[in-house]
PDB file of the backbone (N, CA, C, O) and the ligand in Angstrom, with CONECT records:
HET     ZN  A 101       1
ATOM      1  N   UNK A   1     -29.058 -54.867  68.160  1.00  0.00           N
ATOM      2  CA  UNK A   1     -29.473 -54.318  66.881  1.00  0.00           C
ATOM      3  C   UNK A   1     -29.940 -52.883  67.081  1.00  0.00           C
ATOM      4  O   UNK A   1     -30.693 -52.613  68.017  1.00  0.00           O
ATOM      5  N   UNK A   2     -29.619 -52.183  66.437  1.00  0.00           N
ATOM      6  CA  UNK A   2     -30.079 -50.471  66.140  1.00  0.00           C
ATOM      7  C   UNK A   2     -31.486 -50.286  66.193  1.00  0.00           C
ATOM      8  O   UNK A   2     -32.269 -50.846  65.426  1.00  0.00           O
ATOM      9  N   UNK A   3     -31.818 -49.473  67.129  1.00  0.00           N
ATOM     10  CA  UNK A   3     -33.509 -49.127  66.511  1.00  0.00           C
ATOM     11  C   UNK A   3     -33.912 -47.908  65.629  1.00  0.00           C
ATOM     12  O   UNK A   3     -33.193 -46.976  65.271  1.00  0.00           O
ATOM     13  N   UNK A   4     -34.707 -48.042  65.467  1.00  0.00           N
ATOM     14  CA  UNK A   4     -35.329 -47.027  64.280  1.00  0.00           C
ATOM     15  C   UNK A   4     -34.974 -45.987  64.675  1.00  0.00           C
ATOM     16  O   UNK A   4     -34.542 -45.274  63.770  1.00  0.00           O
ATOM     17  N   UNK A   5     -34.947 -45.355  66.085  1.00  0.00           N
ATOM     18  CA  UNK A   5     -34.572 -44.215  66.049  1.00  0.00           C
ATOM     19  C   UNK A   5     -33.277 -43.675  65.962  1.00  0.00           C
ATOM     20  O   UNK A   5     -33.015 -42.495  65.731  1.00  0.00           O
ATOM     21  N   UNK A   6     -32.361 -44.725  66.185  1.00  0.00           N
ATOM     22  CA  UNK A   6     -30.971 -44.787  65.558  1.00  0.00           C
ATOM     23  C   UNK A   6     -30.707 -44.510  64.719  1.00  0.00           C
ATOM     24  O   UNK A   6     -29.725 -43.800  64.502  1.00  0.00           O
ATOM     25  N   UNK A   7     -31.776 -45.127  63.557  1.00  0.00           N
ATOM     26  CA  UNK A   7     -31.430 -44.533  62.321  1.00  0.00           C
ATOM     27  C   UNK A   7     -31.683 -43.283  61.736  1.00  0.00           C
ATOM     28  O   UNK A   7     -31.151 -42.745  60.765  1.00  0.00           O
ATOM     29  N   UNK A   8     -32.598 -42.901  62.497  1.00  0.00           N
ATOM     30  CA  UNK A   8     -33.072 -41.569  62.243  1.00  0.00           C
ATOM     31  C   UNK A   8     -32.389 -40.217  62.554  1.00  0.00           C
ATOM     32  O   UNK A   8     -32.424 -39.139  61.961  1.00  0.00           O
ATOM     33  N   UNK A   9     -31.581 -40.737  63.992  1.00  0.00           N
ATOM     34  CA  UNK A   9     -30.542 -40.078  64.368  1.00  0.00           C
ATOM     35  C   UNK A   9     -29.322 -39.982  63.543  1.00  0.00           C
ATOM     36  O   UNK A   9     -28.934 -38.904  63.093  1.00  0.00           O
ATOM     37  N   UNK A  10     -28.746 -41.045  63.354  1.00  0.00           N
ATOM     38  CA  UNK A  10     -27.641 -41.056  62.452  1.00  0.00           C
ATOM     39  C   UNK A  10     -27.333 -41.016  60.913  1.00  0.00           C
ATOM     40  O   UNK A  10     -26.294 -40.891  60.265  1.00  0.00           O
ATOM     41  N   UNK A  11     -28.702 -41.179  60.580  1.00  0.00           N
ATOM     42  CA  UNK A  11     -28.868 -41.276  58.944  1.00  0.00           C
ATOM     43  C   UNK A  11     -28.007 -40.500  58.024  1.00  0.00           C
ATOM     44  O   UNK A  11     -27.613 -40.936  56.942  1.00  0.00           O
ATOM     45  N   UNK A  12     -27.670 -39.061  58.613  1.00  0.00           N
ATOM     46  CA  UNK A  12     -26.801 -38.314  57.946  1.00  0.00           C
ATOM     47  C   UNK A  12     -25.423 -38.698  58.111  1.00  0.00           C
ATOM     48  O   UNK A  12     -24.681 -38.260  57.231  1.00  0.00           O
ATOM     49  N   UNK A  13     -24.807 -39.501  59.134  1.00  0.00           N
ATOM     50  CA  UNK A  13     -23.489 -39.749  59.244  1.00  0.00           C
ATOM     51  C   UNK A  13     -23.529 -41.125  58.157  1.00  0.00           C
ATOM     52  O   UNK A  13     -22.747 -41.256  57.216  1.00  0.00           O
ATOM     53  N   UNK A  14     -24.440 -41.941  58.458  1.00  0.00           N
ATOM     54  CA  UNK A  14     -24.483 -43.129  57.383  1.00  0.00           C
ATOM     55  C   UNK A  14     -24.424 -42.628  55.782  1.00  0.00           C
ATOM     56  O   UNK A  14     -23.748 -43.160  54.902  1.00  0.00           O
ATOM     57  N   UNK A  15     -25.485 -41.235  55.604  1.00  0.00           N
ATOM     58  CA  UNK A  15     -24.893 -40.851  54.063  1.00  0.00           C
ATOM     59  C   UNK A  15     -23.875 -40.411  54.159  1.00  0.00           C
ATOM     60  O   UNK A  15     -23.236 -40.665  53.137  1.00  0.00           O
ATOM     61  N   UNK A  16     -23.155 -39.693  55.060  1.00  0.00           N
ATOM     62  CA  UNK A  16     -22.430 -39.108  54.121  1.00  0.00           C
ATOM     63  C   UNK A  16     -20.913 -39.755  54.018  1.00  0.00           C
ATOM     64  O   UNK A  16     -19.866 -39.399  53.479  1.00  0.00           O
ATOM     65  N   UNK A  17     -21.263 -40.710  54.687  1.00  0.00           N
ATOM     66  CA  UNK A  17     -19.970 -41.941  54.766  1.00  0.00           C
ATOM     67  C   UNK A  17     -19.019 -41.936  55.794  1.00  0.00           C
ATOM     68  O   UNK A  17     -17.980 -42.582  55.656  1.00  0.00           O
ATOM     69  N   UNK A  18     -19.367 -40.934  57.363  1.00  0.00           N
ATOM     70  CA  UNK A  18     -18.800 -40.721  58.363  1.00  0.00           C
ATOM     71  C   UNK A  18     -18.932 -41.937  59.115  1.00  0.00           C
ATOM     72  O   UNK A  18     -18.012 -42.140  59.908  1.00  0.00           O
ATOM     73  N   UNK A  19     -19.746 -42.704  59.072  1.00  0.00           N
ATOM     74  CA  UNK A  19     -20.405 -43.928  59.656  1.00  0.00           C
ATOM     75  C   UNK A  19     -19.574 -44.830  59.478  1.00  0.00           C
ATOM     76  O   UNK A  19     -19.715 -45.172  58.304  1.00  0.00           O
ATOM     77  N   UNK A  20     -18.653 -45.523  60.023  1.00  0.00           N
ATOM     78  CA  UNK A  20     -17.282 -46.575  59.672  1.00  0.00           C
ATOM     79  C   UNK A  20     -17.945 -47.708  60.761  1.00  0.00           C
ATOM     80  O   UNK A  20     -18.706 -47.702  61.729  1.00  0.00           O
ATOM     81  N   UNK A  21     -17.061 -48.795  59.871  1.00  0.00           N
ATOM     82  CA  UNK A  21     -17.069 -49.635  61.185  1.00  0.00           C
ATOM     83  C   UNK A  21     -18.133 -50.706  61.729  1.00  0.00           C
ATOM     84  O   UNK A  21     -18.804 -51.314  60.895  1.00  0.00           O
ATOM     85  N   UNK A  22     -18.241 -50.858  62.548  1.00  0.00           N
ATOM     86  CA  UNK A  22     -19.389 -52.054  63.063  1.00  0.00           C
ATOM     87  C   UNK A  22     -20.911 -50.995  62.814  1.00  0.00           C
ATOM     88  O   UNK A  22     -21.872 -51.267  62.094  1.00  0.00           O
ATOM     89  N   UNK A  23     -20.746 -50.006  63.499  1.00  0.00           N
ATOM     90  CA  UNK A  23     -21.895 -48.995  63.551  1.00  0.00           C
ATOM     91  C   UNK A  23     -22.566 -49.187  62.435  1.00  0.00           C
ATOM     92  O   UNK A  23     -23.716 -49.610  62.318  1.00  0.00           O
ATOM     93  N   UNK A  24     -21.558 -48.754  61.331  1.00  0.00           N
ATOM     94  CA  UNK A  24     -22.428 -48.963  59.887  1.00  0.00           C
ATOM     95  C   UNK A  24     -22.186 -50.584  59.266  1.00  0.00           C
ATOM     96  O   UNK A  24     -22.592 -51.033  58.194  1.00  0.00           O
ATOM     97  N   UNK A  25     -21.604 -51.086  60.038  1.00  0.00           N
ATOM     98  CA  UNK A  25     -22.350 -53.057  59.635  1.00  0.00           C
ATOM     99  C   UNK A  25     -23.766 -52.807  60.203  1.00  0.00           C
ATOM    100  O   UNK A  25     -24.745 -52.747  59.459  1.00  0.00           O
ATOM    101  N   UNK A  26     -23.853 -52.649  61.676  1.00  0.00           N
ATOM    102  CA  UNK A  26     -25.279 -52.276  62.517  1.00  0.00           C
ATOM    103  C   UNK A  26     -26.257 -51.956  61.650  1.00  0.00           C
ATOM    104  O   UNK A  26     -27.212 -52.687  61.385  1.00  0.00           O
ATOM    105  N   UNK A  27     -25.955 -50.373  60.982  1.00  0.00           N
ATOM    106  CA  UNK A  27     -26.774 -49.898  59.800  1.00  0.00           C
ATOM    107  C   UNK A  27     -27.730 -50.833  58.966  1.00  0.00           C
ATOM    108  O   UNK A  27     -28.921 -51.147  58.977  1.00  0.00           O
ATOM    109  N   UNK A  28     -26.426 -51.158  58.128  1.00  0.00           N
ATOM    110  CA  UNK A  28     -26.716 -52.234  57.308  1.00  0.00           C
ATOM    111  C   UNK A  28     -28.189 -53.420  57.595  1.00  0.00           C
ATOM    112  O   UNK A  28     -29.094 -53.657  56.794  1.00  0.00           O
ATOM    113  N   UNK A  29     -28.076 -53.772  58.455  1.00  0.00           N
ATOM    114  CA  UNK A  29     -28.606 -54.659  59.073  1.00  0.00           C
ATOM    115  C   UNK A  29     -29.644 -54.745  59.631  1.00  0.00           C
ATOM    116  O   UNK A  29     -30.397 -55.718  59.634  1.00  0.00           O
ATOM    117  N   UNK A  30     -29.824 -53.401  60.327  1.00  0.00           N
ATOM    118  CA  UNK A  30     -31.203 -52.677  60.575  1.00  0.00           C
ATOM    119  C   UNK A  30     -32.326 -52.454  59.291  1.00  0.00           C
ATOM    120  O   UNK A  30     -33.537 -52.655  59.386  1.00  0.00           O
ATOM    121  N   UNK A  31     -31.408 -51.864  57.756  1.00  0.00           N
ATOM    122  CA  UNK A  31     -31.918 -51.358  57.069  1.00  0.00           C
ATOM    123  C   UNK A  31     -32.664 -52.905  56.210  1.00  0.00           C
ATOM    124  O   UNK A  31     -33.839 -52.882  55.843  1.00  0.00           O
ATOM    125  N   UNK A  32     -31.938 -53.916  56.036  1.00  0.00           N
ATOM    126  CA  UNK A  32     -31.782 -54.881  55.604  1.00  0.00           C
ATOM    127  C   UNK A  32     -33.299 -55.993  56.292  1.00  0.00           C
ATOM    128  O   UNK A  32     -33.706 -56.995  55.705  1.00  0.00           O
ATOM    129  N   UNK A  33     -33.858 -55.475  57.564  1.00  0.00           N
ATOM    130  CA  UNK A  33     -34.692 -55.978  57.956  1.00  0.00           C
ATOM    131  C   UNK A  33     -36.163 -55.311  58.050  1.00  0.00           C
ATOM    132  O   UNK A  33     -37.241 -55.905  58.063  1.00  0.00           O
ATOM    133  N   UNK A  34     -35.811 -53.261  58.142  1.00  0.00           N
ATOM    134  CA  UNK A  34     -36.814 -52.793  58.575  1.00  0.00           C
ATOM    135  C   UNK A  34     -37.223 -51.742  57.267  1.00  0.00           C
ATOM    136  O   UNK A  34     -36.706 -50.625  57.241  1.00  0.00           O
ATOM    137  N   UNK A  35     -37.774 -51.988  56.645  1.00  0.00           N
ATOM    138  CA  UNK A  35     -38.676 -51.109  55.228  1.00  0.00           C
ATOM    139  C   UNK A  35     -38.949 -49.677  55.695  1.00  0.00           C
ATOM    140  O   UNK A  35     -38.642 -48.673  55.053  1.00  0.00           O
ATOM    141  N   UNK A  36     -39.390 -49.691  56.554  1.00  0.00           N
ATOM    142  CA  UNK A  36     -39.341 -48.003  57.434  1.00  0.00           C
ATOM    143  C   UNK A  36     -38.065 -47.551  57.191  1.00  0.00           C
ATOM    144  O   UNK A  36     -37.894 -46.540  56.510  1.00  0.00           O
ATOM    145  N   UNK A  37     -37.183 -48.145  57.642  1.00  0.00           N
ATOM    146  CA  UNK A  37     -36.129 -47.211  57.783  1.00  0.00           C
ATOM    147  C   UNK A  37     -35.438 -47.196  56.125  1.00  0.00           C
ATOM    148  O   UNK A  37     -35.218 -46.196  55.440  1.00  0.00           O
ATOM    149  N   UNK A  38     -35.290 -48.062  55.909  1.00  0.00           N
ATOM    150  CA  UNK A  38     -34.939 -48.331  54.198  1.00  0.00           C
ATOM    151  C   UNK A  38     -35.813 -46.702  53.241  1.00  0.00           C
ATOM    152  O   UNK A  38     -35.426 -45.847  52.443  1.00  0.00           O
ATOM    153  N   UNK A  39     -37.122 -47.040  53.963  1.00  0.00           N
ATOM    154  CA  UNK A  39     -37.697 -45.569  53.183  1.00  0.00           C
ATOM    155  C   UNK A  39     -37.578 -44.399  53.396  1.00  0.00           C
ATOM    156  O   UNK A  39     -37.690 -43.380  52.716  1.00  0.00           O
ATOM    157  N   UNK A  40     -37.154 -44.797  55.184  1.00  0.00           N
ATOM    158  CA  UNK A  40     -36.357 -43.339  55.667  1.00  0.00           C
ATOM    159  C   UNK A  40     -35.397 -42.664  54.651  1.00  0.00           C
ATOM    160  O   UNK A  40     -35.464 -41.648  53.960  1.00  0.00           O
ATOM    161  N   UNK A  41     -34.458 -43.662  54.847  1.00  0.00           N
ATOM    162  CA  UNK A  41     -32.670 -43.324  54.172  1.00  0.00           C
ATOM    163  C   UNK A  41     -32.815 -43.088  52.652  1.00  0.00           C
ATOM    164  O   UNK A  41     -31.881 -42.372  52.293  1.00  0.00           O
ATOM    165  N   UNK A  42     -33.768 -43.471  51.435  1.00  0.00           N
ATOM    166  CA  UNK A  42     -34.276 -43.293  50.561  1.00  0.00           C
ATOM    167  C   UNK A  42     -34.634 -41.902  50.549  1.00  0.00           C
ATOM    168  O   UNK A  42     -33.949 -41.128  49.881  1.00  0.00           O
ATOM    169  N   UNK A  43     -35.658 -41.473  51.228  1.00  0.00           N
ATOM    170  CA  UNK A  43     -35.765 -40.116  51.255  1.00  0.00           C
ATOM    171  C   UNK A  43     -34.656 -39.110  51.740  1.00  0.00           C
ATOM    172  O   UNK A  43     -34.569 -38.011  51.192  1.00  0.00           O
ATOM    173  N   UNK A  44     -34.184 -39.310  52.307  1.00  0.00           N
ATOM    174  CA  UNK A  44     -33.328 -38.817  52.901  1.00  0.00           C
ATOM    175  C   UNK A  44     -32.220 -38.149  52.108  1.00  0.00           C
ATOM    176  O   UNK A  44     -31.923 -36.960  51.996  1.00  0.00           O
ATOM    177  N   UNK A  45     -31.543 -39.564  51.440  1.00  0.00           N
ATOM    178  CA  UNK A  45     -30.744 -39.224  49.995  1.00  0.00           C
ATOM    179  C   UNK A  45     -31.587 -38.563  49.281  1.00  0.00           C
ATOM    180  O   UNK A  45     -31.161 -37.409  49.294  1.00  0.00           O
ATOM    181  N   UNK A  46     -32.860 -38.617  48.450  1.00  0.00           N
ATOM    182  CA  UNK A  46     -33.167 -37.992  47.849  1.00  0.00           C
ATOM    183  C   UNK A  46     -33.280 -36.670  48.153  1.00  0.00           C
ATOM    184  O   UNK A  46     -33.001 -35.940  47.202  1.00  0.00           O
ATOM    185  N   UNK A  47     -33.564 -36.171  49.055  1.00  0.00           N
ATOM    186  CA  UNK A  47     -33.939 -34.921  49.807  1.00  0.00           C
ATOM    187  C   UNK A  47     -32.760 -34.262  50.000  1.00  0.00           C
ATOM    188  O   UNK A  47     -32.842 -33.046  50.168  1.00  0.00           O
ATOM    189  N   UNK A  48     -31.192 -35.007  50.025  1.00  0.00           N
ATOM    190  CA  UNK A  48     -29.753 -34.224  49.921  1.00  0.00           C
ATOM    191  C   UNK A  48     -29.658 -34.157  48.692  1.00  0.00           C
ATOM    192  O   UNK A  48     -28.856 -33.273  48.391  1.00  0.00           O
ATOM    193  N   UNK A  49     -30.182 -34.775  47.629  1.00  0.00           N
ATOM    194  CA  UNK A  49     -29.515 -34.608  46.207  1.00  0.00           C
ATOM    195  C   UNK A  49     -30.530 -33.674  45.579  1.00  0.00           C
ATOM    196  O   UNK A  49     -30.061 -32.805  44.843  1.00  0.00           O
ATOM    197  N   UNK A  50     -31.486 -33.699  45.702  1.00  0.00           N
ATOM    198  CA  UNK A  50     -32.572 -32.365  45.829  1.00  0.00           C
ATOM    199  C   UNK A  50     -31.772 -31.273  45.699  1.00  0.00           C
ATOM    200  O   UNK A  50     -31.296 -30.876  44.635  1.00  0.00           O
ATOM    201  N   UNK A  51     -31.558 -30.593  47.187  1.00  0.00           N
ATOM    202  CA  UNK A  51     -31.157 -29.983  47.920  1.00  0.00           C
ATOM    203  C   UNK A  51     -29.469 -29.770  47.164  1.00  0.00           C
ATOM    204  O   UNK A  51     -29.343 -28.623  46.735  1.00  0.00           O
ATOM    205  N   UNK A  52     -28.775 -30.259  47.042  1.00  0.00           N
ATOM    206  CA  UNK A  52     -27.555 -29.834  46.541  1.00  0.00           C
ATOM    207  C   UNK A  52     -27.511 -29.494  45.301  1.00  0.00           C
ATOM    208  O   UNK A  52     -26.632 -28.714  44.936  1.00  0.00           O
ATOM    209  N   UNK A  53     -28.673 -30.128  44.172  1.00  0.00           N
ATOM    210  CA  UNK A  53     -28.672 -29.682  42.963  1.00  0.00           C
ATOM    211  C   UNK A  53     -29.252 -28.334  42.363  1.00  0.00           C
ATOM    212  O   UNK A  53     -29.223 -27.978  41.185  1.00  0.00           O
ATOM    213  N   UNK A  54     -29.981 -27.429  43.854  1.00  0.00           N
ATOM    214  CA  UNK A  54     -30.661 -26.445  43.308  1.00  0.00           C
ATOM    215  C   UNK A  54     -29.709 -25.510  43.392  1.00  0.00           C
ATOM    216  O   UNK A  54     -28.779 -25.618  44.191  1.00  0.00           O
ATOM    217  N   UNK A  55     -29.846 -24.489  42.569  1.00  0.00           N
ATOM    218  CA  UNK A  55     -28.973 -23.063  42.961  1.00  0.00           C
ATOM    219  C   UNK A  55     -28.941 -22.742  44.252  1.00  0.00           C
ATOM    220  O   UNK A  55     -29.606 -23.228  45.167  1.00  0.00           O
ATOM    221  N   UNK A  56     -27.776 -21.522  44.300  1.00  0.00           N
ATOM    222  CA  UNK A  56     -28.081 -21.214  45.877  1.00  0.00           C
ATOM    223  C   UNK A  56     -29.315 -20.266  46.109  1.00  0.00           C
ATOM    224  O   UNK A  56     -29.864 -20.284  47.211  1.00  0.00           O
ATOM    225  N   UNK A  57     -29.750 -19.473  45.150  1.00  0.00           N
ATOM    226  CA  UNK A  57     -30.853 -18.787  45.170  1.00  0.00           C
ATOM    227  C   UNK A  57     -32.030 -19.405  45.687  1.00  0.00           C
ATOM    228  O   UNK A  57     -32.651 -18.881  46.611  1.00  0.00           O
ATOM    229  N   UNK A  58     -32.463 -20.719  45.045  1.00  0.00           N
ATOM    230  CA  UNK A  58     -33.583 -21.605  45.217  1.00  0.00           C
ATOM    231  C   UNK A  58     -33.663 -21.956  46.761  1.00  0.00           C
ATOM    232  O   UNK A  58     -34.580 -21.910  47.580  1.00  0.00           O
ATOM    233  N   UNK A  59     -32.098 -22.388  46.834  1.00  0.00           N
ATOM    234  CA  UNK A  59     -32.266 -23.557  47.796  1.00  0.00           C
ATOM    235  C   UNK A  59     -32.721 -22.811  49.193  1.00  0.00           C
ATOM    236  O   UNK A  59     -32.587 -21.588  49.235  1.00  0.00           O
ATOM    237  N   UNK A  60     -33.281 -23.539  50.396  1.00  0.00           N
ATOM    238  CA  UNK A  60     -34.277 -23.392  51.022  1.00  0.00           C
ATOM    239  C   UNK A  60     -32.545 -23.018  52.261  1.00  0.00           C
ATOM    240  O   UNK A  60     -31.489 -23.582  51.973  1.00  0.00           O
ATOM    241  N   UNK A  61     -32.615 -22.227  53.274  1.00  0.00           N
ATOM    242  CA  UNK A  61     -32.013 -21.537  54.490  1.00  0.00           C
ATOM    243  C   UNK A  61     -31.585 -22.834  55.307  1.00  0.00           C
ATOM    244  O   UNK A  61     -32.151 -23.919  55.438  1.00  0.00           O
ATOM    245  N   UNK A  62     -30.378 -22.335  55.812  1.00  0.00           N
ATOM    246  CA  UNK A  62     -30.222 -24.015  56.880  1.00  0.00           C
ATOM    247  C   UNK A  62     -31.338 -24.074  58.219  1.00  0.00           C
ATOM    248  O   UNK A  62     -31.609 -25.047  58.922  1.00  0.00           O
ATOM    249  N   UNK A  63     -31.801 -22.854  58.282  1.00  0.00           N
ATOM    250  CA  UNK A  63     -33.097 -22.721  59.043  1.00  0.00           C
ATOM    251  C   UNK A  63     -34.357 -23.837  58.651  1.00  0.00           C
ATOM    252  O   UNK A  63     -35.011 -24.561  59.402  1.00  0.00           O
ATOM    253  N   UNK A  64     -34.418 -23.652  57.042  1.00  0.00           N
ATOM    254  CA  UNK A  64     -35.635 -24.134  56.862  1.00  0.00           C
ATOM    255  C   UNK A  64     -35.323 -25.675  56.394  1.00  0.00           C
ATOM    256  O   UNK A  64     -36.279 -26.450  56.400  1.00  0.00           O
ATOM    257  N   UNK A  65     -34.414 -26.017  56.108  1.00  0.00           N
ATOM    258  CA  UNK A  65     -33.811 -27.215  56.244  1.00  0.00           C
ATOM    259  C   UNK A  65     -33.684 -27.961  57.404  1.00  0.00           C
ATOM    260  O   UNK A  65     -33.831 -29.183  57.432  1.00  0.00           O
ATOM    261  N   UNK A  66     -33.378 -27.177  58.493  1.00  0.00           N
ATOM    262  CA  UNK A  66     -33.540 -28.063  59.809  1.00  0.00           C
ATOM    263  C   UNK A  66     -35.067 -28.201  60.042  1.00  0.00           C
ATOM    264  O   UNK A  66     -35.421 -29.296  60.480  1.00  0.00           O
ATOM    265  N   UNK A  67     -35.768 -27.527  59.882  1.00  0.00           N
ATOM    266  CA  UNK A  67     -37.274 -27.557  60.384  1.00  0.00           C
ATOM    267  C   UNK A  67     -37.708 -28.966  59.904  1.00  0.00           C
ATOM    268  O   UNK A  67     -38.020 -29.926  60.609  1.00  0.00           O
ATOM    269  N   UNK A  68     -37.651 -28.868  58.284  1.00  0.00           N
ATOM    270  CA  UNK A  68     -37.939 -29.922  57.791  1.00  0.00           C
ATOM    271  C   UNK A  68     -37.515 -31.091  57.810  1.00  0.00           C
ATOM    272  O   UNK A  68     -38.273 -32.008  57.491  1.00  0.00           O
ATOM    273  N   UNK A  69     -36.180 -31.337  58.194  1.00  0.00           N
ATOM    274  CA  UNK A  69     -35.572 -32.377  59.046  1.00  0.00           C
ATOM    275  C   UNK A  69     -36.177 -32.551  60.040  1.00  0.00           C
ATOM    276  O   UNK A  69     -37.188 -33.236  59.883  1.00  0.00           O
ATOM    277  N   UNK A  70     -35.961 -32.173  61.139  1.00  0.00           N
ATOM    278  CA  UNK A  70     -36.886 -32.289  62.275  1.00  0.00           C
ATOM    279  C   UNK A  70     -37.924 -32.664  61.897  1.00  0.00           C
ATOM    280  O   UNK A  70     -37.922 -33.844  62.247  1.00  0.00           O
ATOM    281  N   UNK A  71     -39.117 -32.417  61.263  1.00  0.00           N
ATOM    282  CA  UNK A  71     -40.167 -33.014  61.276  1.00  0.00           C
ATOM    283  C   UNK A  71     -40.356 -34.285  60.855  1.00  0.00           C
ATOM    284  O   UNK A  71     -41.108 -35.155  61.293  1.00  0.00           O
ATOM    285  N   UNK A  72     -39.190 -34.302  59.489  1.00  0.00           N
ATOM    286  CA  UNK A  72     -39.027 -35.907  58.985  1.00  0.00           C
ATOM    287  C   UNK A  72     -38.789 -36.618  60.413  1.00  0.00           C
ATOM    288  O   UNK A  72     -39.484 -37.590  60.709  1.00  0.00           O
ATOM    289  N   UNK A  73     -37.825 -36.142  61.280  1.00  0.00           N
ATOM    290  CA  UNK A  73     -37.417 -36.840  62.266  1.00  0.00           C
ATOM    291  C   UNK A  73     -38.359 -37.287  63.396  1.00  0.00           C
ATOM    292  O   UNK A  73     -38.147 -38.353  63.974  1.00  0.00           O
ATOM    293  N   UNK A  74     -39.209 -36.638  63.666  1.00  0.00           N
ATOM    294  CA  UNK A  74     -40.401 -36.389  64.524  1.00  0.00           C
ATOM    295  C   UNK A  74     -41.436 -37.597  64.223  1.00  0.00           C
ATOM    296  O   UNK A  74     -42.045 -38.371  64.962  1.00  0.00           O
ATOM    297  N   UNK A  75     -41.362 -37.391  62.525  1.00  0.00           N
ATOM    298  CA  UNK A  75     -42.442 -38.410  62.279  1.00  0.00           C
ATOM    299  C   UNK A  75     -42.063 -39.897  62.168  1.00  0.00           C
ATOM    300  O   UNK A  75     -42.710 -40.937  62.294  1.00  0.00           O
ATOM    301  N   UNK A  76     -40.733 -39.607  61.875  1.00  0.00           N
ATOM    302  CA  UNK A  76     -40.513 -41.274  61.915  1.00  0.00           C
ATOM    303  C   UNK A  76     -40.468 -42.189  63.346  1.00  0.00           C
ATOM    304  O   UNK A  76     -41.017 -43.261  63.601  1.00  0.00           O
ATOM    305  N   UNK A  77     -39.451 -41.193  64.304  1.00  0.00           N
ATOM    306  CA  UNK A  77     -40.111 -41.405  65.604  1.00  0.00           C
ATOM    307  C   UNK A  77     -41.070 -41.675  66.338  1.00  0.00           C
ATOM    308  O   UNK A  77     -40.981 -42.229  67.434  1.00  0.00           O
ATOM    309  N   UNK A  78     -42.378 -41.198  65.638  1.00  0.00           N
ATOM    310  CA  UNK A  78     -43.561 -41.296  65.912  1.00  0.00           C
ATOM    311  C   UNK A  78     -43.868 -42.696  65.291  1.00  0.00           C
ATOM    312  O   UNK A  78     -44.238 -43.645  65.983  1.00  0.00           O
ATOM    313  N   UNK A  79     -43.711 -42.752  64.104  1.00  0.00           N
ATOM    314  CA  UNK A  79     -44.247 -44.329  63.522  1.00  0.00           C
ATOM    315  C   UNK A  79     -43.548 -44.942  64.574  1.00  0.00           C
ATOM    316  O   UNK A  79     -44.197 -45.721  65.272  1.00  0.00           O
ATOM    317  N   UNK A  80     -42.041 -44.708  64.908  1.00  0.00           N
ATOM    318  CA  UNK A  80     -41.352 -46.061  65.544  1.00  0.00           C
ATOM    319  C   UNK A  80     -41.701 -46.602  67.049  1.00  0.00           C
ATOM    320  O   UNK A  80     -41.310 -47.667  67.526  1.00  0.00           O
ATOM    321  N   UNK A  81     -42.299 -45.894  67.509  1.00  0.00           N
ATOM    322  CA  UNK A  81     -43.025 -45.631  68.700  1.00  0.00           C
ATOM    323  C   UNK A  81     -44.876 -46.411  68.570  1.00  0.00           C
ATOM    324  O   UNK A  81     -45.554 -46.789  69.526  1.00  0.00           O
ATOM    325  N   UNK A  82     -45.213 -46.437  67.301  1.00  0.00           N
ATOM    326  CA  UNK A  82     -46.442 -47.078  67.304  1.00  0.00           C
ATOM    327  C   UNK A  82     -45.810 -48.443  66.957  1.00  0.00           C
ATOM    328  O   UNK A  82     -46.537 -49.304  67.452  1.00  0.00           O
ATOM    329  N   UNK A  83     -44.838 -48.966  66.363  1.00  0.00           N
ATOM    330  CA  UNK A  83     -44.417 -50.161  66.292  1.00  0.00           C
ATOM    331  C   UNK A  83     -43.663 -51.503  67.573  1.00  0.00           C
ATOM    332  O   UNK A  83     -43.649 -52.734  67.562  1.00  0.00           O
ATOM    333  N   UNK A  84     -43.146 -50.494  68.506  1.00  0.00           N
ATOM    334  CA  UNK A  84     -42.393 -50.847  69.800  1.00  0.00           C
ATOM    335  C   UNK A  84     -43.500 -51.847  70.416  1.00  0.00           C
ATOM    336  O   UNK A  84     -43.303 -52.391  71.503  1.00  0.00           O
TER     337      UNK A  84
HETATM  338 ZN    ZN A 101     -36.219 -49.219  61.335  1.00  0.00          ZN2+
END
C-alpha cells in the first residue's frame, strides 16, 4: 500500500490524470482509507483550480507556486512522520 508520502509526491500526476494503471488503483485505496491524504488531494485540487482561474496578472510566479507547494509538501510529510 502507498504511504502518505507517496501521495504527496505524486498527487499532481494523480490530478492531472497522468497516473494510469495499478499506481492509481494504489491511489485510490490509500485515499479511501487515509483522511490526511483525502484532505491533502482536496486541497490540492482546490489550490489548481484557484490558481488556473486567476488572470495571469494575479496569478502568483512558478517561483512562488513552488514555494508554496513545497511547504504544503513539507507539512504533510511532517504530519506523516508523527503518524508512522
Ligand atoms: Zn495518507
Amino acid at each position: 500500500m502507498l504511504r502518505c508520502r507517496d501521495i504527496v509526491r505524486h498527487g499532481d500526476a494523480f490530478l492531472s490524470g497522468e497516473m494510469r494503471g495499478w499506481k492509481r488503483a494504489g491511489f485510490w485505496v490509500h485515499l479511501l482509507f487515509c483522511r490526511y491524504c483525502r484532505r491533502y488531494i482536496r486541497q490540492l485540487r482546490t489550490t489548481q483550480a484557484v490558481s488556473i482561474s486567476l488572470p495571469p496578472s494575479a496569478a502568483a510566479s512558478d517561483a512562488e507556486v513552488d514555494a508554496v507547494l513545497a511547504c504544503i509538501a513539507a507539512d504533510a510529510v511532517e504530519k506523516d512522520r508523527g503518524r508512522d
